[in-house]
TIRO-2110 file (N, C-alpha, C; in Angstrom, 1 decimal):
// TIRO-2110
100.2, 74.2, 109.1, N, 1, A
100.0, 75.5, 108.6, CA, 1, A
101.1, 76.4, 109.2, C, 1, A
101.7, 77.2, 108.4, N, 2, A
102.9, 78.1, 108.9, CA, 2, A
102.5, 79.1, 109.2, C, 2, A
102.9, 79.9, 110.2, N, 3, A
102.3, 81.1, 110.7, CA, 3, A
102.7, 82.2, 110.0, C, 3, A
102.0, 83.4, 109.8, N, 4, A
102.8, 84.3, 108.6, CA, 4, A
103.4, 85.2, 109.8, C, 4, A
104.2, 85.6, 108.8, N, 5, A
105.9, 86.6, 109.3, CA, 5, A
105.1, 88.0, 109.7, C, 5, A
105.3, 88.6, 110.4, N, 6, A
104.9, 89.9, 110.7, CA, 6, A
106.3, 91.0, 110.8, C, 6, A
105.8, 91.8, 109.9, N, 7, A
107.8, 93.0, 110.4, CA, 7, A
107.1, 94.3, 110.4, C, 7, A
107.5, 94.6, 111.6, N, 8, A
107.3, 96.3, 112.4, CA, 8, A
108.4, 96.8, 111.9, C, 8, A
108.0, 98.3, 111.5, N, 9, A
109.0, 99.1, 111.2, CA, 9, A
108.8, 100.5, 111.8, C, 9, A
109.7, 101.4, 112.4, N, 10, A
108.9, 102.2, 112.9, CA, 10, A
109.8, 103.9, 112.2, C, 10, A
109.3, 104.7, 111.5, N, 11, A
109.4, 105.8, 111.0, CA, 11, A
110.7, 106.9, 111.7, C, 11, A
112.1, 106.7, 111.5, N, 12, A
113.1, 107.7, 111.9, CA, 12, A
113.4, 108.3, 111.2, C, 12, A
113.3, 108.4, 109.9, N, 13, A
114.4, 109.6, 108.6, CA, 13, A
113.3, 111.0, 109.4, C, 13, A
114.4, 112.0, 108.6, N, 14, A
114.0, 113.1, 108.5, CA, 14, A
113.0, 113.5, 107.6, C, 14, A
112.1, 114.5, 107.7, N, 15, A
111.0, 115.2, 106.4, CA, 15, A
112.3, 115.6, 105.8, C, 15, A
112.5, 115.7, 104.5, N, 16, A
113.0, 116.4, 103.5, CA, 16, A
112.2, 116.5, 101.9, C, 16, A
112.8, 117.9, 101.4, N, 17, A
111.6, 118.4, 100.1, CA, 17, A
112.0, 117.1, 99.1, C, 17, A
113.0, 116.7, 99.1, N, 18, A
113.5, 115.8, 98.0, CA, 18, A
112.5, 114.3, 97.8, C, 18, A
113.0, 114.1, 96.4, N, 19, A
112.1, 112.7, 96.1, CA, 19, A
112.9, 111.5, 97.3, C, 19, A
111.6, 110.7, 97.1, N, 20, A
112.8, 109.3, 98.3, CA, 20, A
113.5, 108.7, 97.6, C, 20, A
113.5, 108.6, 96.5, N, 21, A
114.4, 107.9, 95.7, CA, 21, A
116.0, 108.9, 95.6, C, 21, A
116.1, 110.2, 96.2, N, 22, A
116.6, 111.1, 96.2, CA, 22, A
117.4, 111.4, 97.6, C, 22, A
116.4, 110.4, 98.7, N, 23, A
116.8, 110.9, 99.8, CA, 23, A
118.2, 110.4, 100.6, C, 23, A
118.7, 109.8, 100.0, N, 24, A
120.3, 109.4, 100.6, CA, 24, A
119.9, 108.4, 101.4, C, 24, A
121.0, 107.9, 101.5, N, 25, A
121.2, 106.2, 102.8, CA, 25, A
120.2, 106.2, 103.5, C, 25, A
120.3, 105.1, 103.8, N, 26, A
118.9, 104.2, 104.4, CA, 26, A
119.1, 104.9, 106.2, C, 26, A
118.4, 105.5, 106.9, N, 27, A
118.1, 106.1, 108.0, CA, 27, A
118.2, 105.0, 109.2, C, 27, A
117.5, 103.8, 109.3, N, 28, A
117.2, 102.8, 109.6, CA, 28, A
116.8, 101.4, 108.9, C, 28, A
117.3, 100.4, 109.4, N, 29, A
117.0, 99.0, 109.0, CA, 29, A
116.2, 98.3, 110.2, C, 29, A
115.1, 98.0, 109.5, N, 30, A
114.1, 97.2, 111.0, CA, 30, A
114.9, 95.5, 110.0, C, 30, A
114.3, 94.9, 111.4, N, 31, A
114.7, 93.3, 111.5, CA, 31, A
113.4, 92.5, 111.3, C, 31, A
113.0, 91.5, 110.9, N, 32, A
112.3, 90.4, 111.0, CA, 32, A
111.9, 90.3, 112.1, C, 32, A
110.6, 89.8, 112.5, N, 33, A
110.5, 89.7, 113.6, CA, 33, A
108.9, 88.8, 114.0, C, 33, A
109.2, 87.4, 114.6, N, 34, A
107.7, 86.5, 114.4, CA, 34, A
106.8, 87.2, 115.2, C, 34, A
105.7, 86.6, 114.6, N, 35, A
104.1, 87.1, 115.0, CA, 35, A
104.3, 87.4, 116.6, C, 35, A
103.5, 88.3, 116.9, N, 36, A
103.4, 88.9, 118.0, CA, 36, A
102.8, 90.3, 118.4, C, 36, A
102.8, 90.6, 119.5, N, 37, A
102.4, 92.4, 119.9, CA, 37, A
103.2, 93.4, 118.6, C, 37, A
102.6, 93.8, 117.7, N, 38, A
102.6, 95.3, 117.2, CA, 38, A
102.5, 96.3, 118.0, C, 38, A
103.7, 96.6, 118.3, N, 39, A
103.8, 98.1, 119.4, CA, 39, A
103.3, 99.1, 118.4, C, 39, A
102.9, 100.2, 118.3, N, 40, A
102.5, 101.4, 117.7, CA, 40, A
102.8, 102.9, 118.2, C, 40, A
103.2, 102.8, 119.6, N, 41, A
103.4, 103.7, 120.3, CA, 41, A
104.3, 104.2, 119.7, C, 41, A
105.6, 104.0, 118.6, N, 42, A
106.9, 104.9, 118.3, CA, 42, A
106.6, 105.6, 117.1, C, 42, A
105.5, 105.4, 116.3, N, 43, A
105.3, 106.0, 115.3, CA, 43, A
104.4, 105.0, 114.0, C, 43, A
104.8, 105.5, 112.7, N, 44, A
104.2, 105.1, 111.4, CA, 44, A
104.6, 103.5, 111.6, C, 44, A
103.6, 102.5, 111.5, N, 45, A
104.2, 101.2, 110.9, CA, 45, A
103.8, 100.8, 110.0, C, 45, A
104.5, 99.6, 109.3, N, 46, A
104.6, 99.3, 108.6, CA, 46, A
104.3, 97.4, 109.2, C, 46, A
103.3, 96.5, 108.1, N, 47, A
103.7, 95.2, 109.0, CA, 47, A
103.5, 94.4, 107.7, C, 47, A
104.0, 93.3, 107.3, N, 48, A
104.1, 92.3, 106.3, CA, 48, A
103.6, 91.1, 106.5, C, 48, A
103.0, 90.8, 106.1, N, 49, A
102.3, 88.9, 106.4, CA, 49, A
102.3, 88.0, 105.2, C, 49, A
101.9, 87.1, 105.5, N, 50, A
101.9, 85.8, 104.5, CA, 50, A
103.2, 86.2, 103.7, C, 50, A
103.9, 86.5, 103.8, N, 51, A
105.4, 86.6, 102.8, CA, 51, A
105.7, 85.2, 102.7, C, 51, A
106.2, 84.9, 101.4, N, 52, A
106.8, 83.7, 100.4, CA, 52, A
107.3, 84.1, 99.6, C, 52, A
108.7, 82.8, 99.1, N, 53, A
109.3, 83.1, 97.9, CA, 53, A
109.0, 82.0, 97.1, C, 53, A
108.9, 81.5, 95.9, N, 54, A
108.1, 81.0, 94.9, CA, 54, A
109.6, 80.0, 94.8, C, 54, A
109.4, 78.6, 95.0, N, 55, A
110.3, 77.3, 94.8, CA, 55, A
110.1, 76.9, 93.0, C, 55, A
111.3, 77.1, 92.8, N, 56, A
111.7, 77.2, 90.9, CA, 56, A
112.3, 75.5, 91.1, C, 56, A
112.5, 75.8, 89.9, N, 57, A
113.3, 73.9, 89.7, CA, 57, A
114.5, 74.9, 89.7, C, 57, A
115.9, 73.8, 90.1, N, 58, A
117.1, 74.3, 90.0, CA, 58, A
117.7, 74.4, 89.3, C, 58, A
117.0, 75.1, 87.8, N, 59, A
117.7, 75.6, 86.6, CA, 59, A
117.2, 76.6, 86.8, C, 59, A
116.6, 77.4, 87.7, N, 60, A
116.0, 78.2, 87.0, CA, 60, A
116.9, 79.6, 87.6, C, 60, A
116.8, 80.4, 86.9, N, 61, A
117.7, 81.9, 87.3, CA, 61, A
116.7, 83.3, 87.8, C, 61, A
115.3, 82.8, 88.2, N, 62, A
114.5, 84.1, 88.7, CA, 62, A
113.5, 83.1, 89.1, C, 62, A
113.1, 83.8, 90.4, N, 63, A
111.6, 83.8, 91.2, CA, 63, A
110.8, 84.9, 91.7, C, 63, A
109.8, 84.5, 91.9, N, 64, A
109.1, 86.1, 92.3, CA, 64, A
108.9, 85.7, 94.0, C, 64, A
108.4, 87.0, 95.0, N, 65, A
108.4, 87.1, 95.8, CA, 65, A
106.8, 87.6, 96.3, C, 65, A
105.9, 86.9, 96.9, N, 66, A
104.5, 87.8, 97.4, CA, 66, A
104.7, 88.4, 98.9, C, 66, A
103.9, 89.2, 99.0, N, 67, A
103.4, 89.2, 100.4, CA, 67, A
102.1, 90.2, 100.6, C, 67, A
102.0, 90.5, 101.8, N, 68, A
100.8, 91.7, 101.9, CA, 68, A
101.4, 92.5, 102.9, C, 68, A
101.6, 94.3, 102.4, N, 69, A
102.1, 95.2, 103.1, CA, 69, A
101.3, 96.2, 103.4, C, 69, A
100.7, 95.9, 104.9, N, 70, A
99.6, 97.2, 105.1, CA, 70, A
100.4, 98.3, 106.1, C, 70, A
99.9, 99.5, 105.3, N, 71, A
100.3, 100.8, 106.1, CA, 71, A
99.5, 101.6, 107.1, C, 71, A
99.8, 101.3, 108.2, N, 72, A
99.0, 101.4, 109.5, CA, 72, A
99.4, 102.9, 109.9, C, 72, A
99.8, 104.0, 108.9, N, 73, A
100.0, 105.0, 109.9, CA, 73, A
99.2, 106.3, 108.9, C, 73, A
99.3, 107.1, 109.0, N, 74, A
98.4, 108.2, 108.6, CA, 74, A
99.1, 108.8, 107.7, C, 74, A
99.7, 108.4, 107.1, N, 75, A
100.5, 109.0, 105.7, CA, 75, A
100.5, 108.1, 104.8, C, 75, A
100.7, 108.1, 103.5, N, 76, A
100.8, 107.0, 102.4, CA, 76, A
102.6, 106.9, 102.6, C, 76, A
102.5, 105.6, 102.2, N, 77, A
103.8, 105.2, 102.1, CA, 77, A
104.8, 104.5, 100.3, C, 77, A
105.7, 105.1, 99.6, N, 78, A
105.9, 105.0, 98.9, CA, 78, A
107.2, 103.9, 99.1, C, 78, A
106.7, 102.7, 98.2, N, 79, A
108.4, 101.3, 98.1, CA, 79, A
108.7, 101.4, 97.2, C, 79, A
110.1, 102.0, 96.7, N, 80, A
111.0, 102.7, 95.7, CA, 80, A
111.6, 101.3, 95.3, C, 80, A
112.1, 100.0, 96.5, N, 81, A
113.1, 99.2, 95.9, CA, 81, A
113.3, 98.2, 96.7, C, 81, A
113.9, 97.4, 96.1, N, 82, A
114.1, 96.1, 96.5, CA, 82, A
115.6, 95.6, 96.6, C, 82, A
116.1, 94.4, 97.2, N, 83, A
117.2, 93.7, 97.1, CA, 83, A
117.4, 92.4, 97.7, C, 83, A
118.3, 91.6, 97.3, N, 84, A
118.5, 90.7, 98.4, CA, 84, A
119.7, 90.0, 97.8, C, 84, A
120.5, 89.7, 98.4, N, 85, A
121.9, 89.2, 98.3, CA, 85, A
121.9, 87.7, 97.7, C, 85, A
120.9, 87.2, 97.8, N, 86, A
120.7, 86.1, 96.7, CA, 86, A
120.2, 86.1, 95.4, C, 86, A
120.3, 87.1, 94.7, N, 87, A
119.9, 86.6, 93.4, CA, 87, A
121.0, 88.5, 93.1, C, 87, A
121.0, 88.6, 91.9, N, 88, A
121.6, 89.4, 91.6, CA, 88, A
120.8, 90.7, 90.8, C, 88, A
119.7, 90.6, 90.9, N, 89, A
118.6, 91.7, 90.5, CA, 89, A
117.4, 91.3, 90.9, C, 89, A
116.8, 92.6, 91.4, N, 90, A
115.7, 92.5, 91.7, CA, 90, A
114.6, 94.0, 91.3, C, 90, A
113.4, 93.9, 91.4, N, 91, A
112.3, 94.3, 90.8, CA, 91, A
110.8, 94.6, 90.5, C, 91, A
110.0, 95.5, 91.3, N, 92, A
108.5, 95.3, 90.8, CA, 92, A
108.3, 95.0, 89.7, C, 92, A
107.3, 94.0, 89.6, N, 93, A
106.7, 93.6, 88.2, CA, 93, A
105.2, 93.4, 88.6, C, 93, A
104.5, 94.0, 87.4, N, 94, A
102.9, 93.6, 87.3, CA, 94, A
102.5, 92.9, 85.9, C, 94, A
101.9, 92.4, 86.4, N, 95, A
102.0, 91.0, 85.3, CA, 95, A
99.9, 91.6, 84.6, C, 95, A
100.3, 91.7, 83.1, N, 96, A
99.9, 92.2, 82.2, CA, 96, A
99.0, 91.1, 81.3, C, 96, A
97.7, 91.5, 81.2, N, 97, A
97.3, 90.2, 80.4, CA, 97, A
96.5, 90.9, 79.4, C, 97, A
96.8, 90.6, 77.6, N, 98, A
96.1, 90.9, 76.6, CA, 98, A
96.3, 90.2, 75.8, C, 98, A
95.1, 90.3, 74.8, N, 99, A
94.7, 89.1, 73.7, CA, 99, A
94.8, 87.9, 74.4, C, 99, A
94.8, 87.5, 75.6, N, 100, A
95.1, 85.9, 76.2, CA, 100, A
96.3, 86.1, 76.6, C, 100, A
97.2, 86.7, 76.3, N, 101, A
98.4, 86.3, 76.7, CA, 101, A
98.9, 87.2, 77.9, C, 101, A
99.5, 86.8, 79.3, N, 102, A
99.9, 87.1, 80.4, CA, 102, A
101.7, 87.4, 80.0, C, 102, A
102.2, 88.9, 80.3, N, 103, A
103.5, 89.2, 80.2, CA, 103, A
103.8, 89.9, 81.8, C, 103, A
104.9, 90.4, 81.9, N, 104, A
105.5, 91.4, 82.8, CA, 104, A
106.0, 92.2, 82.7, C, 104, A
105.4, 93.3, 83.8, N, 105, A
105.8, 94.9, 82.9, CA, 105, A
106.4, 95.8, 84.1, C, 105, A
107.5, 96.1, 84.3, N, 106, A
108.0, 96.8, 85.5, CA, 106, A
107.6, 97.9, 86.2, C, 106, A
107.4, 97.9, 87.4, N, 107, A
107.0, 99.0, 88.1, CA, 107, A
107.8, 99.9, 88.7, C, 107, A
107.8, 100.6, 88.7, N, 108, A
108.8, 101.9, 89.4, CA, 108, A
108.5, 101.8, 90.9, C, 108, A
107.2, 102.0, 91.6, N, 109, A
107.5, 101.9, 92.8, CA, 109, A
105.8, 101.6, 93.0, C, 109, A
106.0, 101.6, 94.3, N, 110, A
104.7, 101.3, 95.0, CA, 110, A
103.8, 102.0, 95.9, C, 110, A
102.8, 102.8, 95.6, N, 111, A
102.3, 103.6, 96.3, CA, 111, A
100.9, 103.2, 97.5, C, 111, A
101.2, 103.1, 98.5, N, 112, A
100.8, 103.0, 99.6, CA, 112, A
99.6, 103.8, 100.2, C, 112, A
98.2, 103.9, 100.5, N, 113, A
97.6, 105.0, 101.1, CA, 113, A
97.6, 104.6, 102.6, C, 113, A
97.5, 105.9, 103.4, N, 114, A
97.6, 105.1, 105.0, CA, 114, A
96.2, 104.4, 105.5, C, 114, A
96.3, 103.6, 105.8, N, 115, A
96.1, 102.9, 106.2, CA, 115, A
95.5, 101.4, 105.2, C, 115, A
95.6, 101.3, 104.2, N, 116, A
95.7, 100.5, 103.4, CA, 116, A
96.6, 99.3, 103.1, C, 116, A
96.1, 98.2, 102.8, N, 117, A
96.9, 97.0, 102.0, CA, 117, A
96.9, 96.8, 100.8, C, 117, A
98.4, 97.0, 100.6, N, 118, A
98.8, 96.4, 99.4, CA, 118, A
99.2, 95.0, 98.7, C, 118, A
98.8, 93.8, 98.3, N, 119, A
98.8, 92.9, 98.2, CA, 119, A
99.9, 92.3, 96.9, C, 119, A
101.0, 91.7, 97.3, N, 120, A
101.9, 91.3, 95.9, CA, 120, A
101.3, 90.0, 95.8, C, 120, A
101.0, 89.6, 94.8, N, 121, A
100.2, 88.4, 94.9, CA, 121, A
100.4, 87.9, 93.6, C, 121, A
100.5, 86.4, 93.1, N, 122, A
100.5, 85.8, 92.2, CA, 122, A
99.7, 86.5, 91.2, C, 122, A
99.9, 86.3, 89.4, N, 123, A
99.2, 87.2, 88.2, CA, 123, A
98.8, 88.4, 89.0, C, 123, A
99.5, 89.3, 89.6, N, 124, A
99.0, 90.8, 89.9, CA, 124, A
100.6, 91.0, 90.2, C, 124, A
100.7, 92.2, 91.1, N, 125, A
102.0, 93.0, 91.1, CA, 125, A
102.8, 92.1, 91.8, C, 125, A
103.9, 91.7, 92.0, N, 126, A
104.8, 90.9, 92.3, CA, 126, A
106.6, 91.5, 92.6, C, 126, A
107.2, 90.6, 93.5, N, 127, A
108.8, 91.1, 92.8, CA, 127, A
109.2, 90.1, 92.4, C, 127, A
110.1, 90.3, 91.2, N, 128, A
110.9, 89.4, 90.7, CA, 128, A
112.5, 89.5, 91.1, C, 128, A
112.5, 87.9, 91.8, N, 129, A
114.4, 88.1, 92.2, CA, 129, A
115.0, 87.5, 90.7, C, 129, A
115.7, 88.3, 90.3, N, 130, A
116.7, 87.5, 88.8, CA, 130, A
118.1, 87.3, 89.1, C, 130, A
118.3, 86.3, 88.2, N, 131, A
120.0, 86.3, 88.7, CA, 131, A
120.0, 85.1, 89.9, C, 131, A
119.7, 84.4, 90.2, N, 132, A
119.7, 83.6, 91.5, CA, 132, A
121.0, 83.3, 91.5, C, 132, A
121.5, 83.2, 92.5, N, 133, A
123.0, 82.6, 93.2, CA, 133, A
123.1, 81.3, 93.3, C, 133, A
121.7, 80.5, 93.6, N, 134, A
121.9, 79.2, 94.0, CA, 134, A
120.5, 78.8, 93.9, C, 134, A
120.6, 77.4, 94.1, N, 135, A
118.9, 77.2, 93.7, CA, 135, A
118.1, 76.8, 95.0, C, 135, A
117.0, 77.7, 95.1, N, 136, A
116.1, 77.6, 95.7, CA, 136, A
115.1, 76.2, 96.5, C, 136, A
115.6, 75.9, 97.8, N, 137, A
115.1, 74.6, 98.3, CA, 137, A
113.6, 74.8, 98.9, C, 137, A
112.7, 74.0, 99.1, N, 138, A
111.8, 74.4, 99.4, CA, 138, A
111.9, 74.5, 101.4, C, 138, A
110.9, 75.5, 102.0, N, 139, A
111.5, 75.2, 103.8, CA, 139, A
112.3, 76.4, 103.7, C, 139, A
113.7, 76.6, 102.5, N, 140, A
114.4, 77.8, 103.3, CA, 140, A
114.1, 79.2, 103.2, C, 140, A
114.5, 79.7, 104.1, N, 141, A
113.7, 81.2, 104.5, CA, 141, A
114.5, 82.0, 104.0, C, 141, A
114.8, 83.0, 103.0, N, 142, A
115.7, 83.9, 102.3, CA, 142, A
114.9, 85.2, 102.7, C, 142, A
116.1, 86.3, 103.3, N, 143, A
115.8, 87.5, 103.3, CA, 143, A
115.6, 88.3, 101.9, C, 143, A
115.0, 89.6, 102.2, N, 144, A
114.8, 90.5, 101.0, CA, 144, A
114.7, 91.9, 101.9, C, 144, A
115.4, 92.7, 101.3, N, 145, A
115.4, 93.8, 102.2, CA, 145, A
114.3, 95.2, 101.1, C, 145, A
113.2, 95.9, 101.4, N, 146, A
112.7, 97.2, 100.7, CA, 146, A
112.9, 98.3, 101.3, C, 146, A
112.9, 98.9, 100.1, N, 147, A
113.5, 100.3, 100.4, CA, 147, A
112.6, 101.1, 100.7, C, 147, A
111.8, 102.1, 101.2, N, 148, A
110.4, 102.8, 101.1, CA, 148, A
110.4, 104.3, 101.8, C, 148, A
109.6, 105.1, 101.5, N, 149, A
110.0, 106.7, 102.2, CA, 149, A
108.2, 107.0, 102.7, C, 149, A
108.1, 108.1, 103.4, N, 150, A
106.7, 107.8, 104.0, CA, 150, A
106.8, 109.3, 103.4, C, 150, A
105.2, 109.9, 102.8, N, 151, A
104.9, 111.0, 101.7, CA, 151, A
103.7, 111.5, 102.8, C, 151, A
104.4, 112.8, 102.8, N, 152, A
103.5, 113.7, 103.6, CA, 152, A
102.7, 114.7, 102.7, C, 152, A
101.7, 115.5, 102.6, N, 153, A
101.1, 115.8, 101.6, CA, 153, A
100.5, 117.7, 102.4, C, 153, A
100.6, 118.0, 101.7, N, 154, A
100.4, 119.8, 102.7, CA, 154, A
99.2, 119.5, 103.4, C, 154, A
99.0, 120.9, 104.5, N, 155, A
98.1, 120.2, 105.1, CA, 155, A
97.9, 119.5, 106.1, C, 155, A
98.6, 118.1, 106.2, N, 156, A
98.5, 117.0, 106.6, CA, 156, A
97.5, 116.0, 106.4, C, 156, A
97.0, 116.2, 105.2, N, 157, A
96.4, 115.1, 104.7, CA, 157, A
96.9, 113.9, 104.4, C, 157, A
96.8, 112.6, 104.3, N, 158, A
97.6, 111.2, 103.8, CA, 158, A
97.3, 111.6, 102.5, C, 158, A
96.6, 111.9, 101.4, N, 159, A
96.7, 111.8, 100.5, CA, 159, A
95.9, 112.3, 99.4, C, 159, A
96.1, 112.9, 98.3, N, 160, A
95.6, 113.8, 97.3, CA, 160, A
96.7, 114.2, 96.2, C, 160, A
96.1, 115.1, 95.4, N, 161, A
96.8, 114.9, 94.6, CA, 161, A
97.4, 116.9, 94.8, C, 161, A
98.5, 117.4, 94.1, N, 162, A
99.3, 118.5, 93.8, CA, 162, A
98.4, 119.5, 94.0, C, 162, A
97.1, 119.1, 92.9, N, 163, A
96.5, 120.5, 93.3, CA, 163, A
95.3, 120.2, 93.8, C, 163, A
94.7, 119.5, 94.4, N, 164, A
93.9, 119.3, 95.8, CA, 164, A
94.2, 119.5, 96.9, C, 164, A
95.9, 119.6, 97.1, N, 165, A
96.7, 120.0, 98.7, CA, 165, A
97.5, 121.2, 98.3, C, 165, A
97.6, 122.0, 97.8, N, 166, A
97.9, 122.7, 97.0, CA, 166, A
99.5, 123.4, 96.7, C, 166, A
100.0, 122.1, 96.6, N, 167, A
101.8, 121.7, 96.6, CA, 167, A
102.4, 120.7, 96.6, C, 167, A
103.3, 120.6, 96.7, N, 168, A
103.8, 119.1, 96.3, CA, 168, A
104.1, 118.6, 97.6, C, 168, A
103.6, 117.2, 97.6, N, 169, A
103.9, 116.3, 98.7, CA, 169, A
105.7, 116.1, 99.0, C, 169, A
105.7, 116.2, 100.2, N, 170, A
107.2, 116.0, 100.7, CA, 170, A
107.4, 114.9, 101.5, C, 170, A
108.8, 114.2, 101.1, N, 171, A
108.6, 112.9, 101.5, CA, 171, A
109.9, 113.1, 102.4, C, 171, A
110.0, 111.8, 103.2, N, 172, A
110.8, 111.4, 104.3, CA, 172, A
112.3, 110.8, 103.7, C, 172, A
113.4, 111.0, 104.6, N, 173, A
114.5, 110.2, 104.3, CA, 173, A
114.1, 108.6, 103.7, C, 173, A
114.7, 108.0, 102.9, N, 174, A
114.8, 106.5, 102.9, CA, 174, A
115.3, 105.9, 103.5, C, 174, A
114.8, 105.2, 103.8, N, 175, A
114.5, 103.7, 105.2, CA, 175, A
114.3, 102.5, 104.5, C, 175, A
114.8, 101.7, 105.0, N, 176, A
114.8, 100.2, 104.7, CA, 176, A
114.3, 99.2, 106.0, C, 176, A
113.3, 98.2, 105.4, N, 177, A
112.9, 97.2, 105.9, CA, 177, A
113.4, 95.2, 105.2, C, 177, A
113.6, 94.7, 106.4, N, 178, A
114.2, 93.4, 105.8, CA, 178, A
112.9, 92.4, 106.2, C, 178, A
112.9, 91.5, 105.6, N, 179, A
111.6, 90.8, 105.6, CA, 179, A
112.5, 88.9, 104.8, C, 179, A
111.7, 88.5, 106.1, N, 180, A
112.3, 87.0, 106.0, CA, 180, A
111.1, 86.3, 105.9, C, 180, A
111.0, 85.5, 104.7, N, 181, A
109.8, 84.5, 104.0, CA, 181, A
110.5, 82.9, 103.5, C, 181, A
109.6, 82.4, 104.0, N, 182, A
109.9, 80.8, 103.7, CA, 182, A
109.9, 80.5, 101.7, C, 182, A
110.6, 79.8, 101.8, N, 183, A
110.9, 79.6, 100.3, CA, 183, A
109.9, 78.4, 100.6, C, 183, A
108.6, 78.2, 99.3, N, 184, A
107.5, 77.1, 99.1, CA, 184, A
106.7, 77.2, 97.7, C, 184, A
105.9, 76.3, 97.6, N, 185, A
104.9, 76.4, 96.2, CA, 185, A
103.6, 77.1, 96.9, C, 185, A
103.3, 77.3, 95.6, N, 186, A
102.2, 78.4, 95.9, CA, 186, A
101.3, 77.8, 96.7, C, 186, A
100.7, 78.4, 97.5, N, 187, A
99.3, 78.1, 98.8, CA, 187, A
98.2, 77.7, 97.8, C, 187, A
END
């Protein structure tokens, strides 16, 4: 059994009124990092587990990516984006099922409450890497880096809506997190 990936990330951008999608270059890049002490002392984290990337046959030009991203700090946290240098697009997708039939339908971003898990999981929300560079072996570990901004809400509440806090939530510079997952078939 493989042990799941854990990645700390810890909260440096500035508050600013702007959207995160708005907020200019990435502030910080946290690194990968195996199971171990979750320090908490520096602020908001962020931690990732069971990460995997989905082994395709080597025709194939897209795979999807799971994991589970819980937000351990007292704000909701918003994931605007994705990337990764092996495949040439990437993407939230939630996978849609009517009349019988299962499709994929893109997500804009991902909203976080604090202290909650969000789970990318097979037939539910997922990312899709498109475009592959190369084909996918099973064993190798391919990075993926997300983009995400942490949403403060008046007050200092984690979360509500415009006019329950009674203004618009203001979010933090964009930050990026890199997250290294074994390429395998599904658990």
């Amino acid at each position: 059994m493989q042990k799941p990936i854990f990645v700390v990330l810890v909260l440096t951008g500035v508050v600013c009124l702007c959207g995160c999608a708005l907020g200019g270059a990435a502030s910080q890049k946290s690194r990968a990092i195996d199971v171990g002490t979750v320090d908490t002392e520096g602020g908001a984290v962020l931690t990732v587990e069971h990460a995997w990337v989905r082994v395709m046959p080597p025709n194939s030009t897209s795979t999807a990516v799971y994991f589970d991203l819980t937000n351990h700090s007292a704000h909701s946290v918003a994931v605007v984006g994705v990337e990764a240098d092996w495949a040439t697009g990437a993407a939230f997708h939630q996978t849609i099922r009517a009349a019988g039939v299962a499709r994929m339908q893109p997500v804009n971003e991902v909203l976080i409450p604090a202290g909650d898990t969000f789970r990318f999981q097979p037939g539910g929300q997922h990312i899709m890497m498109m475009g592959l560079r190369e084909p996918l072996r099973q064993h190798d570990r391919k990075a993926f880096t997300l983009r995400y901004c942490w949403v403060f809400t008046p007050g200092g509440a984690a979360s509500g809506s415009e006019a329950e806090q009674g203004g618009a939530p203001r979010v933090s510079a964009l930050d990026e997190l890199e997250v290294l997952a074994p390429v395998r078939r599904q658990p």
